[in-house]
C-alpha positions in Angstrom: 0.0 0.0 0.0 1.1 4.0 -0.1 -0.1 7.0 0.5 -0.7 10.6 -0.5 -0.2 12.9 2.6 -0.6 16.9 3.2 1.4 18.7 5.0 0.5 22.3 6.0 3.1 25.1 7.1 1.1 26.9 10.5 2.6 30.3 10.0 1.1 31.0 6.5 -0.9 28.0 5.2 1.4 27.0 2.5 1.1 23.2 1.5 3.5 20.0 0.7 1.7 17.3 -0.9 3.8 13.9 -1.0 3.9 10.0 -1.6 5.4 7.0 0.2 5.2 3.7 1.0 5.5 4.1 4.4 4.5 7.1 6.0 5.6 7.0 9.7 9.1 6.7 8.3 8.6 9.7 6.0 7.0 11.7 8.4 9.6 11.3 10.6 12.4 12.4 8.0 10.1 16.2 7.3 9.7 16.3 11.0 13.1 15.8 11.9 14.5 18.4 9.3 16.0 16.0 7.4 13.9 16.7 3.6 15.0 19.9 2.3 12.0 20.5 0.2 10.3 21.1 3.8 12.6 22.7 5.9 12.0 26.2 4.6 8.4 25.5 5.6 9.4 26.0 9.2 6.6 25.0 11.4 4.5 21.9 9.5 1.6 19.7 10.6 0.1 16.6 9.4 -3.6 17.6 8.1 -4.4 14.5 5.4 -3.5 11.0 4.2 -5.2 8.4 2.1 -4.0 5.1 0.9 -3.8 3.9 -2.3 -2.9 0.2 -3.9 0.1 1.2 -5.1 2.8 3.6 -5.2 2.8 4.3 -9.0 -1.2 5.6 -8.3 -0.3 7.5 -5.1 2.7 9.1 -7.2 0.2 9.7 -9.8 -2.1 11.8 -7.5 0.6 13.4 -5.6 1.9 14.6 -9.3 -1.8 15.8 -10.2 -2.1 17.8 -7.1 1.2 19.4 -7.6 0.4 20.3 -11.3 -3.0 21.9 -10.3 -0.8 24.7 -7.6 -4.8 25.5 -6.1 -4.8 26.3 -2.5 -8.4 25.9 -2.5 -8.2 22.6 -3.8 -5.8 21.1 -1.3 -8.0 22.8 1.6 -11.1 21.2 0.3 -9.4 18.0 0.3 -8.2 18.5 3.8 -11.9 19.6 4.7 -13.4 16.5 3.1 -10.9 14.2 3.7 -11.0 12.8 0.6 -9.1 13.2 -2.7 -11.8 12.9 -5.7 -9.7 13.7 -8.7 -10.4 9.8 -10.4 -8.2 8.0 -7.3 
């Protein structure tokens, strides 16, 4: 299995959206400083995660999200808790 997680930056709301296999690990690295595409976020939480059969799929989403750069979209699908875009 793998997942599509959110990450959200408390200060100003920015987002990170990413993939893995095996999320505690990977949440450990951004928490622990040690991904440099999040340490200039400063301050992040955990706000979504949803699994997927495979890593090539969850790669797929995490790419889609990425490619749409909508705020609004990533905070609906926090709010929902849900990604609808054909997973």
């Amino acid at each position: 299995m793998a997942w599509v997680y959110i990450l959200q930056n408390g200060r100003d709301g920015r987002f990170y959206v990413g993939s893995t296999t095996d999320i505690g690990a990977r949440l450990t690295h951004h928490f622990g400083g040690h991904t440099p595409s999040t340490m200039r976020l400063g301050n992040l939480a955990f706000v979504f995660s949803q699994e997927f059969p495979t890593l090539a799929k969850a790669r797929e989403i995490e790419r889609r999200l990425k490619r749409l750069k909508r705020k609004d979209y990533l905070e609906k699908i926090v709010r929902d808790g849900k990604i609808r875009m054909g997973a």
